[in-house]
NUMARDO-89728 format. One line per 2 residues: number of its first residue (from 1); their letters; for each residue x, z, y of C-alpha. Coordinates in Angstrom, 1 decimal. Each point is the difference from the previous one (the first is absolute). Example, Ala and Ser with C-alpha at 12.3 -4.5 7.8 and 13.67 -1.06 7.14 Angstrom:
<nodes>
1) AS) 12.3/7.8/-4.5 ~ 1.4/-0.7/3.4
</nodes>
This chain:
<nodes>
1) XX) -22.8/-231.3/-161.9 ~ -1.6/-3.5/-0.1
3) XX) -2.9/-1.3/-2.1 ~ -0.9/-3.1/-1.5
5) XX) -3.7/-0.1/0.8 ~ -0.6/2.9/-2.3
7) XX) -1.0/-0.9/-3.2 ~ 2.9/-1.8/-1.4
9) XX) 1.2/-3.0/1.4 ~ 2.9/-1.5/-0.9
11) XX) 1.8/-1.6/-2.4 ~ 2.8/-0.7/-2.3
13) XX) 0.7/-3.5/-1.6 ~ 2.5/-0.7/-2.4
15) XX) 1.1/-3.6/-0.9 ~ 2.5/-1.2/-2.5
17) XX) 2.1/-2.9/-0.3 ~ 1.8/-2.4/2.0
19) XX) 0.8/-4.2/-0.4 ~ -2.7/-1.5/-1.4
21) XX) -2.1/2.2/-1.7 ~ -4.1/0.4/0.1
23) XX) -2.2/3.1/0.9 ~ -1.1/-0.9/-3.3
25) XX) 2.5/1.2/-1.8 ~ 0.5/3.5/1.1
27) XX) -2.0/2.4/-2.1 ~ -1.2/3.2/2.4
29) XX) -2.9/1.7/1.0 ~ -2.0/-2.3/2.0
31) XX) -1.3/0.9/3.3 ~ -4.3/0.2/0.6
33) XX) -1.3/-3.5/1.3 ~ 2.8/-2.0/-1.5
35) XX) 0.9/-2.8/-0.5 ~ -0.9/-1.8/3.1
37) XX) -2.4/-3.0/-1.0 ~ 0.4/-2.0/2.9
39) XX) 1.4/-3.7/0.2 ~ 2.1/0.6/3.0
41) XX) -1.7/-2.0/2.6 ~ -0.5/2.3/2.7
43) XX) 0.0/-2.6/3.2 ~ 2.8/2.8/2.1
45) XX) 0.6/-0.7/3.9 ~ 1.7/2.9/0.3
47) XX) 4.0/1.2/-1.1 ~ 0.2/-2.9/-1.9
49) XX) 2.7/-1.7/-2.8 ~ 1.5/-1.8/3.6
51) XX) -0.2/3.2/2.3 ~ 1.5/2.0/-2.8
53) XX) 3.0/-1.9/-0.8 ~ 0.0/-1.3/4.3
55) XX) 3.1/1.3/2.4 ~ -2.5/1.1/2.6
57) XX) -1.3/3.1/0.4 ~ -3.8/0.4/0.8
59) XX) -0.9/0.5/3.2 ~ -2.3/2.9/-0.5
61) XX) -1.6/1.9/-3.1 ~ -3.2/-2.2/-1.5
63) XX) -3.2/0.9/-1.7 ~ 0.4/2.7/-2.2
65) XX) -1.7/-1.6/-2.7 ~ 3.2/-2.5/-0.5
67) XX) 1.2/2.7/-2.0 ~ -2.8/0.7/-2.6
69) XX) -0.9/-1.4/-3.3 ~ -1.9/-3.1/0.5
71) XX) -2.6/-1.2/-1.8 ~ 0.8/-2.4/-2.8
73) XX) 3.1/1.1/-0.3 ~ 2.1/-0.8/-3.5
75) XX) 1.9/1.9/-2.1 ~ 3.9/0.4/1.2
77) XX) 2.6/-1.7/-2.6 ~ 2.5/1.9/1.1
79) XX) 0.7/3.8/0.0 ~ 1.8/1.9/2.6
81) XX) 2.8/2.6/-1.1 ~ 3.0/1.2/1.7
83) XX) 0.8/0.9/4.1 ~ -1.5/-1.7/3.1
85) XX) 2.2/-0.1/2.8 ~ -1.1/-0.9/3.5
87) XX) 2.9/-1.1/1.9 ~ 0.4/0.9/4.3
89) XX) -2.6/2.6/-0.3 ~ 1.6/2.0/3.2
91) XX) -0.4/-2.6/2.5 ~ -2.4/-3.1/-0.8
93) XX) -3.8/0.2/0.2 ~ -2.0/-0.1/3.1
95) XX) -2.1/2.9/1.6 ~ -3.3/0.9/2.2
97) XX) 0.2/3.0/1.6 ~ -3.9/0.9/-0.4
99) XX) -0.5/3.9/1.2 ~ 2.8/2.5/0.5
101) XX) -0.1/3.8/1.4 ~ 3.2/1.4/-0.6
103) XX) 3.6/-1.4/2.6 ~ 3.5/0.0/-1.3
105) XX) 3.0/-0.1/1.8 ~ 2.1/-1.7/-2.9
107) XX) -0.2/-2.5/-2.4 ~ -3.2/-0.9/-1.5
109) XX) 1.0/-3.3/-1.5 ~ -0.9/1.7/-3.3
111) XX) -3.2/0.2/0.5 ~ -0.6/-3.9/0.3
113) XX) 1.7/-0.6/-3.3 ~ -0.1/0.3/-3.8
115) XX) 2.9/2.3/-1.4 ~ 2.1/-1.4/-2.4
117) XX) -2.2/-1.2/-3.2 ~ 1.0/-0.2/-3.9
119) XX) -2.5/1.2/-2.2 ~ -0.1/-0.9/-4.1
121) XX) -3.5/-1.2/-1.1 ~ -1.4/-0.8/-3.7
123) XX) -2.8/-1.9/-0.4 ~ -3.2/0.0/-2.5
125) XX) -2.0/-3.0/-0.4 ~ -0.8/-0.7/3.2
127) XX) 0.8/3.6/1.5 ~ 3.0/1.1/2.2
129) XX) 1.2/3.0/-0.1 ~ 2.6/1.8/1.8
131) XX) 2.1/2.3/-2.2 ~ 0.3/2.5/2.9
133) XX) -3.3/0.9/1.8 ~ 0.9/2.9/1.2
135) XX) 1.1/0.6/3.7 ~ 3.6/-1.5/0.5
137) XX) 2.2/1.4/2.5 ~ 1.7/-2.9/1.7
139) XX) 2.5/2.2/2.3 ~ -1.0/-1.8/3.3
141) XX) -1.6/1.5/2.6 ~ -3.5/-1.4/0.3
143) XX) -0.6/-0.7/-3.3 ~ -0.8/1.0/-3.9
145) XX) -1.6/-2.9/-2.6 ~ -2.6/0.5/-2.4
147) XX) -0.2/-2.9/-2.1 ~ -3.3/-0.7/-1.9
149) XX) -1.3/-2.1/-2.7 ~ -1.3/-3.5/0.3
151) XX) -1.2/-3.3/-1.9 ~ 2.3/-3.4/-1.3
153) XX) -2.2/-2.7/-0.9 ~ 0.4/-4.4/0.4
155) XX) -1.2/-2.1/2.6 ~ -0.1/-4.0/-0.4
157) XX) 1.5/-0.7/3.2 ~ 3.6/2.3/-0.9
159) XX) 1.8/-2.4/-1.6 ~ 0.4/2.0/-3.4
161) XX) 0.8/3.2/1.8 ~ -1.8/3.1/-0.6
163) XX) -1.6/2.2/2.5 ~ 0.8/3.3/1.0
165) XX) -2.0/2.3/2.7 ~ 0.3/3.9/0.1
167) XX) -0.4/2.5/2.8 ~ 2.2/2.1/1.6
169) XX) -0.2/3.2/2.4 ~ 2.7/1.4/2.9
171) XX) -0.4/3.7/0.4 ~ 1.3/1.2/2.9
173) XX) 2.9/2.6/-0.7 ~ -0.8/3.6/-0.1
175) XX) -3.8/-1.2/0.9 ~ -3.0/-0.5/-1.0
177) XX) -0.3/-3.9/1.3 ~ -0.6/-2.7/-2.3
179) XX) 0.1/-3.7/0.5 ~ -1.3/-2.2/-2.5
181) XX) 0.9/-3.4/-0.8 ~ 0.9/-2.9/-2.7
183) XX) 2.3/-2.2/-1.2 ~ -0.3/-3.6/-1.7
185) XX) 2.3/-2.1/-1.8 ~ 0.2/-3.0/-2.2
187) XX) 2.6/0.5/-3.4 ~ 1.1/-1.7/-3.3
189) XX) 2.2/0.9/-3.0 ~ -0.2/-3.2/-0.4
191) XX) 1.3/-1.9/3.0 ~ 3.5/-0.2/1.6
193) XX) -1.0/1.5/3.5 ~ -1.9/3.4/-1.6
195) XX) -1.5/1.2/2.7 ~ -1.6/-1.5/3.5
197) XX) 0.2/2.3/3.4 ~ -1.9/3.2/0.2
199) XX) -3.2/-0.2/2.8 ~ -0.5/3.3/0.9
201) XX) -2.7/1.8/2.3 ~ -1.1/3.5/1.3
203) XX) -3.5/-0.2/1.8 ~ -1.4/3.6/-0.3
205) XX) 1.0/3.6/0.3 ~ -1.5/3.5/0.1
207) XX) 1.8/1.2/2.7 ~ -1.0/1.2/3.3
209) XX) 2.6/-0.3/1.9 ~ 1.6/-3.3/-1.0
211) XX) -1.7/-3.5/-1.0 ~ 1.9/-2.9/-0.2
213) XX) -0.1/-3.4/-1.9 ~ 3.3/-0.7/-2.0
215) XX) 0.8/-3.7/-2.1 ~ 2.7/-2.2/-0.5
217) XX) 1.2/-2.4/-3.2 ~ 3.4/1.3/-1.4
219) XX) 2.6/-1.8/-2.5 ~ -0.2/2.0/-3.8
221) XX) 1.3/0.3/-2.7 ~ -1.5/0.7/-3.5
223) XX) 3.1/1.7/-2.8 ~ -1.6/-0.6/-3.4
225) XX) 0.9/2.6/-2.3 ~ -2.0/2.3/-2.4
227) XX) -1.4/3.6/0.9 ~ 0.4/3.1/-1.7
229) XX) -3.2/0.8/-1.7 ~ -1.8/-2.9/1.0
231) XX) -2.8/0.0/-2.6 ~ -0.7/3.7/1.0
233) XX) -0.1/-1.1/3.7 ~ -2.9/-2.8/-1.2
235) XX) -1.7/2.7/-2.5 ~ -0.5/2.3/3.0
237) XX) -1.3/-2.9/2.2 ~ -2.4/-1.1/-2.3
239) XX) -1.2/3.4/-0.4 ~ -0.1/0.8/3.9
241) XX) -2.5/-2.7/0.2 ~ -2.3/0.6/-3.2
243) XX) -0.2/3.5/1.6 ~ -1.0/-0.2/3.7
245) XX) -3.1/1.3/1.0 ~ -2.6/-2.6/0.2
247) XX) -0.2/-2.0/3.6 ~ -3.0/-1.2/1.6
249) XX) -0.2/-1.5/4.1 ~ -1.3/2.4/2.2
251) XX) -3.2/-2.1/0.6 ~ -1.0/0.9/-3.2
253) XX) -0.8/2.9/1.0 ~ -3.2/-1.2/1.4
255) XX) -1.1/-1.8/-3.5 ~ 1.0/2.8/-2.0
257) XX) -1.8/2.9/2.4 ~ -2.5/-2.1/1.0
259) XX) -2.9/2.8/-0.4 ~ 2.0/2.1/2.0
261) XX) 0.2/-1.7/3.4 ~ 3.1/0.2/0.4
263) XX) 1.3/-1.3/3.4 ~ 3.5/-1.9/-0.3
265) XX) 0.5/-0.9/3.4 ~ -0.4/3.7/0.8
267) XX) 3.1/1.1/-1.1 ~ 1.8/-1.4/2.6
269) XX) -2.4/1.3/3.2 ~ 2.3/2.1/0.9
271) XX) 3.3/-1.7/-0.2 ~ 1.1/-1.5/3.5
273) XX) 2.4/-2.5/-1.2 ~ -0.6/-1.6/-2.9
275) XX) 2.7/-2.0/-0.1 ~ 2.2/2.9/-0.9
277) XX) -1.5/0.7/-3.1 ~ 2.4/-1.1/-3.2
279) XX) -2.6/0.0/-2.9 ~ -2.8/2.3/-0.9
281) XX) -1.8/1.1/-2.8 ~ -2.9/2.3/-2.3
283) XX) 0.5/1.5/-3.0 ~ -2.9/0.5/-1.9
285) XX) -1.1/0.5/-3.8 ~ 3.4/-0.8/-1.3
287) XX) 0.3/-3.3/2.1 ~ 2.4/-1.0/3.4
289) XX) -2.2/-2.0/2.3 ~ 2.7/-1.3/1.8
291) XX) -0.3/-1.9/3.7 ~ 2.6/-3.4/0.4
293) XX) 3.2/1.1/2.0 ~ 0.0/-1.6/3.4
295) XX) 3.9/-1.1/1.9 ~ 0.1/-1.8/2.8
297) XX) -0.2/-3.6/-2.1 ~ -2.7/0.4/-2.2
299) XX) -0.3/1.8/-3.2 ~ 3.2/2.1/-1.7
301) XX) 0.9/-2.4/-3.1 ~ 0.5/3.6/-2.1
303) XX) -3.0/2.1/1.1 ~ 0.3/2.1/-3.4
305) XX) 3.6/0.5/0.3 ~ 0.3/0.7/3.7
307) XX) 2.1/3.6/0.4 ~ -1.5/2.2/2.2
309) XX) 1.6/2.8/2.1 ~ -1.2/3.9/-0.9
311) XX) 0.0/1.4/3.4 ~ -1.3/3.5/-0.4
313) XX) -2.1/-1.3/-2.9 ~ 1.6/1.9/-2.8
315) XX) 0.1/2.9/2.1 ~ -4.0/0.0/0.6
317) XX) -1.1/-1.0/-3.4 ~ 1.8/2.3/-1.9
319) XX) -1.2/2.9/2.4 ~ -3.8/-1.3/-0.7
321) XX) 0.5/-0.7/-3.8 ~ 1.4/3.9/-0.6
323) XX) -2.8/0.9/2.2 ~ -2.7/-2.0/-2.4
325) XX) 1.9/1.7/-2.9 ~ 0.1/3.8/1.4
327) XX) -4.0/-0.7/0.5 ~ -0.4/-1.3/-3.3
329) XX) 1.5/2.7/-1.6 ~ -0.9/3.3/2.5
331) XX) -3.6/-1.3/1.6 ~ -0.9/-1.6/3.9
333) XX) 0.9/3.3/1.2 ~ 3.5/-0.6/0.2
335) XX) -0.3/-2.5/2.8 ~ -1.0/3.0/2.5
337) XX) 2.5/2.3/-0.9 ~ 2.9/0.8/2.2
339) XX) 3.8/-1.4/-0.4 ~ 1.2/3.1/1.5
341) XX) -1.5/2.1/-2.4 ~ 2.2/-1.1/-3.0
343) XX) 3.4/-1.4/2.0 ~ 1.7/2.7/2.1
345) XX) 1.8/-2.7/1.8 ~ -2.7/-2.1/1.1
347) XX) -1.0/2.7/3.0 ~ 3.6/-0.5/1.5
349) XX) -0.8/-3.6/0.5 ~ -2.8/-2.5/1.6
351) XX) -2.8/0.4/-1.8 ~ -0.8/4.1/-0.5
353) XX) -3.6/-0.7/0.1 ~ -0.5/-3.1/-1.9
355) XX) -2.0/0.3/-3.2 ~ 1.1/-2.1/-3.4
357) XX) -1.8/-2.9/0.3 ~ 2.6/-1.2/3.0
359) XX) 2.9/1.5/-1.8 ~ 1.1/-4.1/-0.2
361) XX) 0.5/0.5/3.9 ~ 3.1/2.6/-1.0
363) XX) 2.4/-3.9/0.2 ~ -0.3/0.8/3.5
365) XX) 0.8/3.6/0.3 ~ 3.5/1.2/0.7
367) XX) 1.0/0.2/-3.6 ~ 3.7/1.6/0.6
369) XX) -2.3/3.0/0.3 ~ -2.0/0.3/-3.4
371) XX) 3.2/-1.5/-2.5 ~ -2.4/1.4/-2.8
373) XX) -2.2/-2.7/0.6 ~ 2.5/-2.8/0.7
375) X) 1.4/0.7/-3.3
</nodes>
């Protein structure tokens, strides 16, 4: 099971037309915060109009924040609908082994490289949106894709090509692992050559056992042709954004609180190495106070849309939740009473003596041997 930052975060963009029309002219639901209101003059250094349509491949991932919105940023005259299709996936890109725990004896060129990419994206305003955002089973080895939703918008310096940027995640097969990333791109439906290389970087992970850099710049190409259900897929984008809960940074806490002293640099006392930690967060009177998400270069472009593994998470707040619940309903009482008391099965496995309040610690017990409660 895999999260996306849990609250809702991601999202679908739908785009219509192809040759020369406008954004203009397409009548949907528009997206929160649009249009952009920028005049395009953004002043990039960074995956530029040359590095994008260039023969050489970078050298080694780059700032994160290449691959964010920029300030000043213009409204897109183009809109993206169809199939993007990264070309070489299996063997380009470069690699940086960072940490690894776990030895193989066979091949583990999978793990350095993208699987094999073609996704179909719509586009509203100046939205991307996946149509699948789900997790996709690629059929390699290493390797599963979640794709999620990012921005198009116009720079000055691009020639008349739009600009596309939207993350992506690799989730390790049968695991929990995921490794987040981005992708950039310059297009046109107006232009002879459609579509520019695709710069592509992982730079973070929340995995234990593995951490390593991945990037590269790969040949594409973008099929035009029109979605099923398009304006549905823009309806239900618009919507997913008019409907998230309210975001503030985490240092608002301190502003917000500030009669109540609260300490933010004491939340982390107790955590040896910070620079594990993905992203963090408070949620409090109906608002996600939501710390930046750190990679190895800088600041994830898609904080809000950054997919998360579960780990035991569903596991322990379900447990906790029906506890709250069986409280509610029966008084504090029930916290001290025994497991064993009302499941038979419970005193043939590890925890005879345990009283409900740790009844979430039954994930570890031998569960073969109570198939009442695993069912």
């Amino acid at each position: 099971m895999n999260l996306r930052y849990q609250c809702t975060r991601w999202l679908l963009v739908p785009g219509i037309l192809v040759g020369s029309a406008a954004l203009g002219t397409i009548s949907v639901t528009p997206v929160p915060g649009d249009p952009l209101r920028g005049d395009g003059n953004t002043q990039r250094n960074l995956v530029t109009y040359q590095d994008l349509f260039s023969p050489k491949h970078p050298s080694s991932p780059v700032d994160d924040a290449a691959f964010t919105l920029p300030q000043n940023a213009a409204r897109p005259e183009d809109v993206f609908e169809g199939r993007l299709d990264l070309m070489d996936t299996v063997s380009s890109g470069g690699v940086k082994l960072v940490h690894q725990e776990f030895s193989s004896s066979g091949d583990i060129s999978a793990w350095f490289h993208l699987p094999r990419f073609s996704f179909e994206f719509v586009q509203n305003g100046s939205h991307l949106i996946p149509v699948n955002q789900g997790l996709v089973f690629t059929g390699t080895p290493a390797w599963n894709y979640i794709i999620g939703p990012g921005r198009v918008w116009r720079e000055e310096d691009d020639s008349g090509y739009s600009r596309a940027s939207f993350p992506f995640a690799l989730v390790e097969r049968n695991q929990n692992c995921v490794h987040n990333g981005e992708m950039m791109f310059l297009f046109s439906n107006r232009k002879r050559q459609r579509i520019s290389n695709v710069r592509y970087q992982v730079t973070q992970e929340t995995c234990k056992y593995l951490k390593l850099d991945m990037w590269g710049q790969l040949a594409a190409t973008y099929s035009y042709y029109r979605i099923a259900h398009v304006d549905q897929l823009r309806t239900d984008h618009a919507m997913e954004i008019a409907n998230r809960i309210p975001r503030k940074s985490f240092a608002a806490l301190g502003t917000d609180f500030k009669d109540s002293d609260v300490n933010l640099a004491g939340f982390f006392k107790t955590v040896k190495h910070l620079e594990n930690i993905t992203t963090y967060g408070l949620y409090i009177n109906g608002v996600d106070y939501a710390g930046p998400c750190h990679t190895r270069y800088g600041e994830y472009a898609f904080c809000e849309e950054m997919r998360l593994p579960s780990y035991s998470t569903a596991k322990s707040a379900f447990v906790s939740v029906a506890m709250m619940r069986l409280a509610k309903l029966y008084g504090r009482d029930v916290y001290r009473q025994l497991i064993r008391d009302y499941v038979l099965q419970c005193t043939q496995g590890e925890f005879p003596a345990k009283s409900c309040y740790r009844t979430r610690e039954l994930r570890f017990a031998d569960q073969s041997r109570i198939p009442r409660l695993r069912e």
